[in-house]
C-alpha positions as CSV (number, residue, x, y, z in Angstrom):
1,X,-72.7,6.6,-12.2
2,X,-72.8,7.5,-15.7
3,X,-72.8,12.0,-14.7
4,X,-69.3,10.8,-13.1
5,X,-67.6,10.2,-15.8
6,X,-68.6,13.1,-17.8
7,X,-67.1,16.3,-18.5
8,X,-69.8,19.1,-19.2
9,X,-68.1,22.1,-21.3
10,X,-70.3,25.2,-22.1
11,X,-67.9,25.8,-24.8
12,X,-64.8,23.7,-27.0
13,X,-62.7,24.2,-29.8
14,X,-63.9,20.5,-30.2
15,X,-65.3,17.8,-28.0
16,X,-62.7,15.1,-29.8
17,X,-59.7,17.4,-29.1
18,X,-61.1,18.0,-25.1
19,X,-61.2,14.0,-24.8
20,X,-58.1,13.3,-26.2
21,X,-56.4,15.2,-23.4
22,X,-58.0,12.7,-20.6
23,X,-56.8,9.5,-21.9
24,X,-53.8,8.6,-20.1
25,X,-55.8,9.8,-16.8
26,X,-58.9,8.1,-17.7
27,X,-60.4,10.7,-15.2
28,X,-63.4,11.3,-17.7
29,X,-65.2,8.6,-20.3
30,X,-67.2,11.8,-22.3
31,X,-66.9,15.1,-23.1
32,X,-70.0,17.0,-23.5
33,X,-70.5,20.5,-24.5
34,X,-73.2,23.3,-25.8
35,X,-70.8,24.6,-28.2
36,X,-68.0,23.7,-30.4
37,X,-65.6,27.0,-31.9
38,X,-63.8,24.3,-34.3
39,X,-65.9,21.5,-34.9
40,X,-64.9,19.1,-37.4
41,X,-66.8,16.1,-39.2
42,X,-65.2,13.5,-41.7
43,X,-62.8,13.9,-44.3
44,X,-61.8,17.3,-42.5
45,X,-65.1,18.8,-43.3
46,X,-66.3,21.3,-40.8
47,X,-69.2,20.8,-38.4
48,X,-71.5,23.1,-37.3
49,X,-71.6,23.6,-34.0
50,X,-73.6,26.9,-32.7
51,X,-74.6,27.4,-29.0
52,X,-77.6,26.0,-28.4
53,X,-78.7,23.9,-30.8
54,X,-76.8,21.1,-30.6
55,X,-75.6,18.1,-28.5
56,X,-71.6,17.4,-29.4
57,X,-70.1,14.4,-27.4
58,X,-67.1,12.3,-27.4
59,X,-66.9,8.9,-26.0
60,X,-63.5,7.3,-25.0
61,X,-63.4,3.3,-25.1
62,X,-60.6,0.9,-24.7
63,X,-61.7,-2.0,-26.5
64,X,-60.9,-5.3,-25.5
65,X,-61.2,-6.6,-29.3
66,X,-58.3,-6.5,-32.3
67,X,-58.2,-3.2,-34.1
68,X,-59.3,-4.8,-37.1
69,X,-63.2,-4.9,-36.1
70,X,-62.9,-1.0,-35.3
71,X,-64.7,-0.1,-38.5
72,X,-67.9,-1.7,-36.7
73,X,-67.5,1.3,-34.2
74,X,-69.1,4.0,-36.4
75,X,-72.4,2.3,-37.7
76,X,-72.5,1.0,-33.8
77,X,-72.3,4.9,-32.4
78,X,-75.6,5.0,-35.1
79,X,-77.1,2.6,-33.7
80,X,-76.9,4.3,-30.6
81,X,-77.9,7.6,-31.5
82,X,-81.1,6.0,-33.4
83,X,-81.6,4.0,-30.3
84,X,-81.7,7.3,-28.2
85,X,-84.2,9.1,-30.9
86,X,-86.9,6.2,-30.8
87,X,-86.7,6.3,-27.2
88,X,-88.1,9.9,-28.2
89,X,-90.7,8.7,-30.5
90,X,-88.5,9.7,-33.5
91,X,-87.6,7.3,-36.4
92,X,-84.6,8.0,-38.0
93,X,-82.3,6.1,-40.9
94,X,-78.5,5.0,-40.8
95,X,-76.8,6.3,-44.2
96,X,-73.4,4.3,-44.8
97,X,-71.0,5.5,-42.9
98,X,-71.5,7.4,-40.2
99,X,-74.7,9.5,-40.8
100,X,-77.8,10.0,-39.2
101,X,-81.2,11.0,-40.9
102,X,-84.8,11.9,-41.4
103,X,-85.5,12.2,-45.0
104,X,-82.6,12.6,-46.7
105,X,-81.2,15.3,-44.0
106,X,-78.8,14.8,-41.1
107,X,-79.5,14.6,-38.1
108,X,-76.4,13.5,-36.9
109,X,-72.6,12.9,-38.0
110,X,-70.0,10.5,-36.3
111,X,-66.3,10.9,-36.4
112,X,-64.4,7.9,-34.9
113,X,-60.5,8.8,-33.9
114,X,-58.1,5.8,-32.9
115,X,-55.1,5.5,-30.9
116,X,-52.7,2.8,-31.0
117,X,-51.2,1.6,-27.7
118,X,-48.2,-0.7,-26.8
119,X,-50.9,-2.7,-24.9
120,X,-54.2,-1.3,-25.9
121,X,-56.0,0.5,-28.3
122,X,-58.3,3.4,-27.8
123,X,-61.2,5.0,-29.7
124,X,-62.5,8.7,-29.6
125,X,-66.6,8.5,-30.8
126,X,-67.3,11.9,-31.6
127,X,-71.0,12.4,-31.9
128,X,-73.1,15.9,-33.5
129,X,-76.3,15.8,-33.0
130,X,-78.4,18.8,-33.9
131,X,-80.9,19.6,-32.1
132,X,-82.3,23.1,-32.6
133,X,-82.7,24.5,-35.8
134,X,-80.7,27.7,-35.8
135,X,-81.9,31.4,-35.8
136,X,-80.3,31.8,-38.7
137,X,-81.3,28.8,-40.0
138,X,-78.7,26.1,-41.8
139,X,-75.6,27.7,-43.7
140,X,-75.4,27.6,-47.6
141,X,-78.5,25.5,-47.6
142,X,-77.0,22.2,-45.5
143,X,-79.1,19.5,-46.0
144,X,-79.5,19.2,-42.3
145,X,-82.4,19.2,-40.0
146,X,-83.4,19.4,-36.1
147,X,-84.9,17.3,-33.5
148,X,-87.2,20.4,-32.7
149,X,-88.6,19.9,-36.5
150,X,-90.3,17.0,-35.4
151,X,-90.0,16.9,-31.9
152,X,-92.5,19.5,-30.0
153,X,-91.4,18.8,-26.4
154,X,-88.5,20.9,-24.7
155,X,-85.4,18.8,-25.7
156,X,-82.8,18.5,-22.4
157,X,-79.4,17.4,-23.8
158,X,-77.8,16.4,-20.8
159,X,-81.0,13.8,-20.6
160,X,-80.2,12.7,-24.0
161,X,-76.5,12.8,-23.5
162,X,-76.5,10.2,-20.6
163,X,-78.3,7.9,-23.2
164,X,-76.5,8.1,-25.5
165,X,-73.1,6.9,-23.4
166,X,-75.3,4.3,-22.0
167,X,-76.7,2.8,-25.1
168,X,-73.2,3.0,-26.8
169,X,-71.5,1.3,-23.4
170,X,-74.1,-0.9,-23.8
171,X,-73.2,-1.8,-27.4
172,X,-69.9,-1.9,-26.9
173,X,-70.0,-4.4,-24.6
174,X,-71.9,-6.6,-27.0
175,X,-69.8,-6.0,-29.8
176,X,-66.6,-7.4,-27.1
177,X,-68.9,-10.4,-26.1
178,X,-70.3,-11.0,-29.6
179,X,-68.6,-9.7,-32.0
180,X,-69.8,-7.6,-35.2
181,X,-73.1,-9.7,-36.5
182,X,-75.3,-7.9,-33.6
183,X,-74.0,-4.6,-34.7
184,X,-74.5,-5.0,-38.2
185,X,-77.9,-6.5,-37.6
186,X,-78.9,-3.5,-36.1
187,X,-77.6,-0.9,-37.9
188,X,-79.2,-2.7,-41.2
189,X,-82.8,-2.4,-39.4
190,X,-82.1,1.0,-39.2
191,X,-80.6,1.5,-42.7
192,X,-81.5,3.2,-46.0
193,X,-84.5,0.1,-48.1
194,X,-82.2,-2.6,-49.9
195,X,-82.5,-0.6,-53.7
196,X,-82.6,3.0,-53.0
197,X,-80.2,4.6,-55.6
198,X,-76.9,5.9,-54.4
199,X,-74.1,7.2,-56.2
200,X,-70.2,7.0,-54.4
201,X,-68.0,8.8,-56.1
202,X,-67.9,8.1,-60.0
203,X,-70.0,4.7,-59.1
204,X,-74.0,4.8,-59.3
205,X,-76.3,1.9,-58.2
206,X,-78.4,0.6,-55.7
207,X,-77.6,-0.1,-52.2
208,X,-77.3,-3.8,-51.5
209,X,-76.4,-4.1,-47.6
210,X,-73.3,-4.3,-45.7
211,X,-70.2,-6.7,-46.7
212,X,-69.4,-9.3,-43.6
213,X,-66.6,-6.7,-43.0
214,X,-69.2,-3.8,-42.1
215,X,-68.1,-2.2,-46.0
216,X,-71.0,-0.7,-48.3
217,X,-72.2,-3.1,-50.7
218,X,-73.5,-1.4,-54.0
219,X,-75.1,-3.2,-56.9
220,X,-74.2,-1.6,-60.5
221,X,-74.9,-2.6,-63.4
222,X,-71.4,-4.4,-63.8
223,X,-72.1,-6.2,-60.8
224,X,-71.3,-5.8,-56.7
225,X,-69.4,-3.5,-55.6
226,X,-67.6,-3.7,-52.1
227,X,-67.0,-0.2,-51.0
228,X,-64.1,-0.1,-47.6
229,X,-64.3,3.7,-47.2
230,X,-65.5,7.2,-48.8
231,X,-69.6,9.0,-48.8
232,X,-72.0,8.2,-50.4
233,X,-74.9,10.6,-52.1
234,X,-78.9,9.9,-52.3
235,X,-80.1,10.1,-56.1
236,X,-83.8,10.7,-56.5
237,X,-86.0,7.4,-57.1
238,X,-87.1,6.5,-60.5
């Protein structure tokens, strides 16, 4: 039973942080909670986590595949959490690497933490997945959005949380039997039109796809670039 293996917090400093503490036990597989005091995103960027308005959930997985394929984790935890919203009736995009949105506002963020073992390797998936717009509304204008913006029934996130873990033990378990191509298939159904323009860092172009090795592939005008790591920024259309 999936509610077995999950531990329900009202409150955390973060839902990563709380997992981290039950791997050598393996007593719990998720950490949920309504509330995160020091929730953190990529990059060590803070995530906003107020009472109520969001779902935050980590995932623990020992993954019976070499390290190297890891960087498939993030866009599969996407694919989950888009798999979860249609199941809603909600379409959403996958932005490169580890966002989720409507429009060009998140919906959702994934942080992926690994451990190396002697004999195994683990993975934290950290999931934020807003929910509720706030009172308050968005701080210094975020670019974020709510499942309630577009979403008119009452929202339970334990029902939401529970699929979640099952689509993503679902996909992991593919991506073991597999391999990456399923993954990657998936995500790119789900992912920002082959040409919208996107700028990383000092590069602008358009995206082109994902490399074989799950990389951003962005076409400039000097040619293709493979991008390995780093965010990337929506620039208006033509």
């Amino acid at each position: 039973m999936i509610d077995d293996s999950i531990l329900w917090l009202e409150s955390c400093q973060s839902t990563n942080d709380e997992a981290a503490k039950h791997l050598s036990s393996r007593r719990y597989s998720t950490v949920v909670s309504n509330h995160q005091s020091s929730g953190r995103g990529r990059m060590g960027r803070t995530w906003h986590s107020p009472g109520g308005c969001g779902l935050y959930l980590s995932h623990i997985a020992f993954p019976r595949f070499d390290q190297k394929a890891g960087g498939a984790i993030p866009l599969m935890a996407g694919v989950a959490v888009a798999e979860t919203c249609e199941a809603l009736g909600i379409e959403v995009q996958l932005k490169w690497p580890n966002d989720v949105i409507i429009g060009n506002r998140k919906l959702a963020g994934i942080l992926c933490e690994a451990q190396s073992h002697q004999s195994q390797w683990s993975i934290i998936i950290g999931i934020g997945l807003n929910l509720k717009t706030p009172a308050s509304g968005w701080p210094n204008g975020l670019p974020a959005i709510g499942l309630d913006a577009i979403h008119e029934e009452e929202l339970d996130y334990r029902i939401i949380a529970r699929e979640i873990v099952r689509h993503l033990d679902e996909r992991l378990i593919e991506l073991e039997s597999h391999g990456t191509a399923p993954i990657y298939d998936a995500w790119s159904r789900r992912s920002l039109a082959l040409g919208t323009k996107i700028r990383r860092g000092d590069l602008e172009g358009r995206f082109a796809g994902l490399s074989p090795e799950g990389g951003l592939l962005l076409q400039t005008a000097a040619g293709v670039e493979s991008i390995k790591a780093g965010d990337i920024d929506l620039l208006p259309a033509e």
